[in-house]
C-alpha positions in Angstrom: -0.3 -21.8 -62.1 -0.8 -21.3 -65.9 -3.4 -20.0 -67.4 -4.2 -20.3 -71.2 -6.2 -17.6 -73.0 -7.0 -18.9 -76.3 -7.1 -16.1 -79.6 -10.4 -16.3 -80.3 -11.4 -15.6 -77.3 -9.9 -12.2 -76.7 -12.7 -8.9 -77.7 -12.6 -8.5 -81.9 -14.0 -5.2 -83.2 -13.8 -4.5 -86.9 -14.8 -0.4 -88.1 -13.5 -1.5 -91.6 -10.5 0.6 -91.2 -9.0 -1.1 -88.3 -9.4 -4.4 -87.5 -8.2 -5.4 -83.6 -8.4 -8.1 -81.7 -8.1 -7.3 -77.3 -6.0 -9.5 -75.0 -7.6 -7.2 -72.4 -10.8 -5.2 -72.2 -10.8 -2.2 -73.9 -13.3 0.6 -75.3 -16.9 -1.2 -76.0 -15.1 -4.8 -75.3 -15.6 -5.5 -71.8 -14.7 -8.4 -69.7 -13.9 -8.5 -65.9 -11.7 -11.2 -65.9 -9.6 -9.6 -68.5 -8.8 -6.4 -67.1 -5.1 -6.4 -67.1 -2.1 -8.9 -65.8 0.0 -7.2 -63.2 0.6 -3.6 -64.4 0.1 -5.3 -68.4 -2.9 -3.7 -69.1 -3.4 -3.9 -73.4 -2.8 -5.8 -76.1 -4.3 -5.0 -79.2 -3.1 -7.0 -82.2 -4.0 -4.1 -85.0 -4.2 -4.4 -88.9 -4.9 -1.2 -90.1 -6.3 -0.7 -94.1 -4.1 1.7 -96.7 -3.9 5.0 -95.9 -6.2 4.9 -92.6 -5.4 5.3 -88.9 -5.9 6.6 -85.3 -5.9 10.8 -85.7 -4.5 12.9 -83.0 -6.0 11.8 -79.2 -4.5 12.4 -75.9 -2.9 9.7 -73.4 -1.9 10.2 -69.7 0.1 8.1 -67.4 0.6 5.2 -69.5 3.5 3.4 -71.4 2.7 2.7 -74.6 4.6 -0.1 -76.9 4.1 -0.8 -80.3 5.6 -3.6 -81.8 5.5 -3.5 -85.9 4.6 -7.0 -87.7 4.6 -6.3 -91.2 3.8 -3.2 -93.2 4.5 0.5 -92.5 3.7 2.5 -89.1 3.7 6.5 -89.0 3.9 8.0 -85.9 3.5 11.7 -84.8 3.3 13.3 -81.5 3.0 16.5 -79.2 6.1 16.5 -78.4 7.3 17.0 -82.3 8.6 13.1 -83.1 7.8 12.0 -86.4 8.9 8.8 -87.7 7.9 5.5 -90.2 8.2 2.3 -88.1 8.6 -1.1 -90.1 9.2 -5.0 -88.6 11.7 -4.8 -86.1 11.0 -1.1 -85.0 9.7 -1.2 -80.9 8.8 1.8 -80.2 8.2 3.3 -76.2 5.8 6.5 -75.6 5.4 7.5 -71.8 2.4 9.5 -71.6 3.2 10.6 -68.3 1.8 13.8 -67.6 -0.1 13.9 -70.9 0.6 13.6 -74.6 -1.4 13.6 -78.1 -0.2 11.7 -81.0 -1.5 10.2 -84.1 -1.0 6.9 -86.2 -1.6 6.2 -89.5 -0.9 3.5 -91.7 2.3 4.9 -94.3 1.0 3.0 -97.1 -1.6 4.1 -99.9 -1.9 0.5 -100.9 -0.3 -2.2 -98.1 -2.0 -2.6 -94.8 -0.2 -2.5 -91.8 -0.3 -5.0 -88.8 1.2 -4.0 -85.3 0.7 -4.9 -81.2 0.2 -2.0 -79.1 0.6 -2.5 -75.6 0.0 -0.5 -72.5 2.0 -1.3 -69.4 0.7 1.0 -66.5 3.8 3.4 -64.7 5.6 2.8 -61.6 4.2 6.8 -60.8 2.0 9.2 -62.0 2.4 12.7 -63.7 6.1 12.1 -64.9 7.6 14.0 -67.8 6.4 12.9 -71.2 9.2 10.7 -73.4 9.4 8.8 -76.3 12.0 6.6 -78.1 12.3 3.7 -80.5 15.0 0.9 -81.8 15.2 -1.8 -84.3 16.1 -5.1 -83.2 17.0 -7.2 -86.2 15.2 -10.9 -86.5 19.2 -12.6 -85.9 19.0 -10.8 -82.5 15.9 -12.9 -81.5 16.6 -15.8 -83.4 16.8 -18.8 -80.5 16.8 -15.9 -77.8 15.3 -14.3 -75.1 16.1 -10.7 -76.4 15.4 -7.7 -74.0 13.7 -5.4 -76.2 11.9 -3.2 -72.9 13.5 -2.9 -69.2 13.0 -0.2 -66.4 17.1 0.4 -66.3 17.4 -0.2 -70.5 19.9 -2.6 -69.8 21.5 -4.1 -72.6 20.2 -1.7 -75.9 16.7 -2.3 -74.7 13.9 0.9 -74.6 13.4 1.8 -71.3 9.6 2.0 -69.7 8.9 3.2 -66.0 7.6 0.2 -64.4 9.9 -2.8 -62.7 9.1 -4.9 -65.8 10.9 -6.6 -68.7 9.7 -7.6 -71.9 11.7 -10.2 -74.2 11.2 -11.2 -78.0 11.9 -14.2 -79.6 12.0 -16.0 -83.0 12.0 -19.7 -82.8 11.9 -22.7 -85.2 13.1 -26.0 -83.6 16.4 -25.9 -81.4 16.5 -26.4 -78.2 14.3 -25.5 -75.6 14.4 -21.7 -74.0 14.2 -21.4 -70.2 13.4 -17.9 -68.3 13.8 -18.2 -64.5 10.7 -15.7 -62.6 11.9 -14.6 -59.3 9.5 -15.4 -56.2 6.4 -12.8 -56.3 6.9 -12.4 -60.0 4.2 -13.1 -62.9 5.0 -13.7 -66.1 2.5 -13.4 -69.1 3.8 -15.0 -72.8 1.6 -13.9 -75.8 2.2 -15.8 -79.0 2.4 -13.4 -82.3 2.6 -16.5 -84.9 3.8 -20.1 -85.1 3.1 -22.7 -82.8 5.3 -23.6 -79.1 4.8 -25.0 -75.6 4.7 -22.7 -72.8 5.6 -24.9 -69.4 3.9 -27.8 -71.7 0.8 -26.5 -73.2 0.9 -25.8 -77.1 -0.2 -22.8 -78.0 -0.9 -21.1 -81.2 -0.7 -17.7 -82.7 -3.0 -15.3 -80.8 -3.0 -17.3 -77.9 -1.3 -16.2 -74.5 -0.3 -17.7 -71.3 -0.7 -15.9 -68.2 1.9 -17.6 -65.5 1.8 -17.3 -61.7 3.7 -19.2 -58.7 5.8 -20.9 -61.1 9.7 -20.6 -61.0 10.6 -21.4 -64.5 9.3 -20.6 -68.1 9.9 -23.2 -70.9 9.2 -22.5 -74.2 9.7 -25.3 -76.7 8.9 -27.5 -79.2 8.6 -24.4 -81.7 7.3 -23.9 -85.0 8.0 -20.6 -87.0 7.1 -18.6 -83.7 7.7 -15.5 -82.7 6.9 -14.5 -79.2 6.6 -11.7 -76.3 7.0 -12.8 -72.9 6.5 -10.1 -70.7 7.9 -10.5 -66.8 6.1 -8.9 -64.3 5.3 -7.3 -60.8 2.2 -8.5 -59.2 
């Protein structure tokens, strides 16, 4: 079964300074048919103004992604990282038993646009952790690259949950084919571009929630770039 949530439906809430669009319900955007997929539980597609961002707040038992699309990310934690994240740059912060950070866009004059995403743990209470790694746009050029796994199997950052999260850049070429193991879900969100997903065309924004299905085809692109997240139920 595939499911096809279209971009402007997800929640939009604009304070000036921050401008973010919800796959999933999330502060005052609520939805109860978009609570989460699996253990996915956010998406927020963020553009941020110059010089703005999120001061310091706390997080527990969560894993937090952010994926950088353009523009300049700062980062700064509890647990004393500190670090300027650009396109390319995934970065992984397990809350775990609790953590306080801060982001801010680096810029005095650029915005910055990024995806945070919130995968819930495998268990509770765990240390806190954090890590990052650039993955250049030839490693996901006409791929399926790992960029998140529970083992962090093959230069991928590794997040506590029995998921695995891919990124890819595609233009033409042939088609790409992910097999989903039986009981698994799979849940493809569309950063830019155009593609099909198992046939239906979707556009930047848009996302595909997949379940039963023992095969993910993603084709006929068009300067996409993708996540394709698969899943536990």
């Amino acid at each position: 079964m595939l499911q096809v949530r279209k971009s402007e439906d997800r929640g939009h809430a604009n304070h000036g300074w921050l401008d973010s669009h919800h796959s999933f319900s999330f502060a005052d955007y609520h939805d109860p048919k978009h609570m989460g997929f699996g253990p996915l539980r956010v998406i927020n597609e963020d553009r941020v103004a110059p010089g703005q961002g999120f001061g310091t707040h706390g997080h527990r038992d969560m894993e937090i992604i952010s994926y950088v699309l353009d523009g300049a990310l700062e980062h700064k934690d509890s647990m004393g990282n500190g670090s300027v994240l650009h396109y390319g740059d995934v970065q992984r912060m397990t809350a775990g038993s609790g953590v306080r950070h801060s982001e801010f866009n680096h810029s005095a004059t650029e915005g910055v646009h990024f995806l945070q995403i919130w995968v819930m743990p495998n268990a509770s209470g765990i240390a806190p952790g954090y890590e990052e790694k650039h993955f250049t746009a030839d490693s996901k050029t006409g791929v399926l690259r790992l960029i998140a796994s529970a083992d962090g199997r093959d230069g991928s950052v590794l997040m506590h949950q029995d998921a695995s999260l891919y990124a890819s850049i595609l233009n033409g070429g042939p088609a790409l084919r992910h097999t989903l193991e039986a009981g698994r879900l799979a849940y493809v969100h569309v950063i830019r571009g155009s593609l099909t997903v198992n046939g239906e065309r979707l556009q930047g924004g848009d996302a595909a929630k997949l379940s039963g299905e023992t095969e993910i085809v993603l084709d006929n692109a068009e300067a996409a770039e993708i996540l394709l997240f698969d899943l536990p139920r």
